[in-house]
N, C-alpha and C positions, 0 to 999 in steps of 0.2 A: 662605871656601868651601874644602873639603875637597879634597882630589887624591884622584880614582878611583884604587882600590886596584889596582895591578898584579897578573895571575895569568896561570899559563902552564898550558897543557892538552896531555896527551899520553894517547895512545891505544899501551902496547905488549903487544904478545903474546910468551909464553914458550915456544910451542910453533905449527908451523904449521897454517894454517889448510886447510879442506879446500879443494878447487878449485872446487865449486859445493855451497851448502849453501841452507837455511831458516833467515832470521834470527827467532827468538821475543825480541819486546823484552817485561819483563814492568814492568809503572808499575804501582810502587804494594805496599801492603803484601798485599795479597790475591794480587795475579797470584804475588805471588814465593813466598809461602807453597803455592799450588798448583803453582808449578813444582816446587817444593820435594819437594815431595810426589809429584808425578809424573814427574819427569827426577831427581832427585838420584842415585837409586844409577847413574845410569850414565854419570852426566857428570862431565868431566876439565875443572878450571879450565886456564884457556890464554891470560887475558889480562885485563888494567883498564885502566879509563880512571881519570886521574888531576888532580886543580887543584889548582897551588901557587900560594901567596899570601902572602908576606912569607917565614916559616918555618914553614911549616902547607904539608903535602900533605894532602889529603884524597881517597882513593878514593870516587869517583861510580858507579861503571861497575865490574861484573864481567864476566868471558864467560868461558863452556863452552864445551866441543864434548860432543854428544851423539846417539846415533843412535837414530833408529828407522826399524826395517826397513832398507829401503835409504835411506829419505833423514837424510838427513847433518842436523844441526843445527846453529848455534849461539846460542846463550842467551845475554842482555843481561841483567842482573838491575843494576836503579838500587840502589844504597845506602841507606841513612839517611842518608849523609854527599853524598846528590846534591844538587844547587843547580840550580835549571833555568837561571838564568845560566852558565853551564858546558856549556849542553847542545849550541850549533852549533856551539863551537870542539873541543867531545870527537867527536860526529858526524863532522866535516867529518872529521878526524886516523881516525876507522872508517873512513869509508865510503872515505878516499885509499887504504887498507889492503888494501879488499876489492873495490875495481871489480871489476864482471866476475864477483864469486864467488855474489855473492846472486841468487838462481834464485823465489824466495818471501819476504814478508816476514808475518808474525803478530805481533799487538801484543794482550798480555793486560792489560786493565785492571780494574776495580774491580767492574763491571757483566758476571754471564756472563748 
């Protein structure tokens, strides 16, 4: 019998975050390609989420900040390199980050 593989999840940003924003999570190759297309000129990367595992990090998790109009954004974009095994301990490490900040949540998936 095998020993489950140890991995450690962290969630950091490079820049701060707004004080109440709109989180857009976009799953999947479609959502991210129209965020792509609709947020990219104006959004500033500011953060990932990250799962190490032996010696292998893999970025799961991107985030922007992004505005429109007045309200504030910021944009979750999954990777190719996400694992949805990954996904409550990267979550958990967000959302300890942002209590309190998230005002709206939008989840773009594969179906508009």
């Amino acid at each position: 019998e095998e020993a489950e593989e140890e991995t450690t999840s962290s969630v950091t940003f490079t820049s701060a975050l707004p004080d109440k924003f709109e989180l857009v999570v976009c799953n999947g190759k479609l959502a991210r390609t129209l965020a792509d297309l609709a947020m990219a000129p104006e959004w500033t990367e500011v953060g990932k989420g990250e799962t190490t595992s032996k010696d292998k990090t893999k970025t799961g998790m991107e985030f922007y900040t992004a505005n429109n109009g007045q309200t504030k954004r910021v944009v979750l974009r999954l990777t190719d390199e996400y694992k949805s095994s990954a996904v409550n301990d990267l979550m958990s490490a967000f959302f300890a980050q942002t209590q309190g900040k998230i005002n709206n949540m939008i989840v773009l998936s594969a179906l508009y």
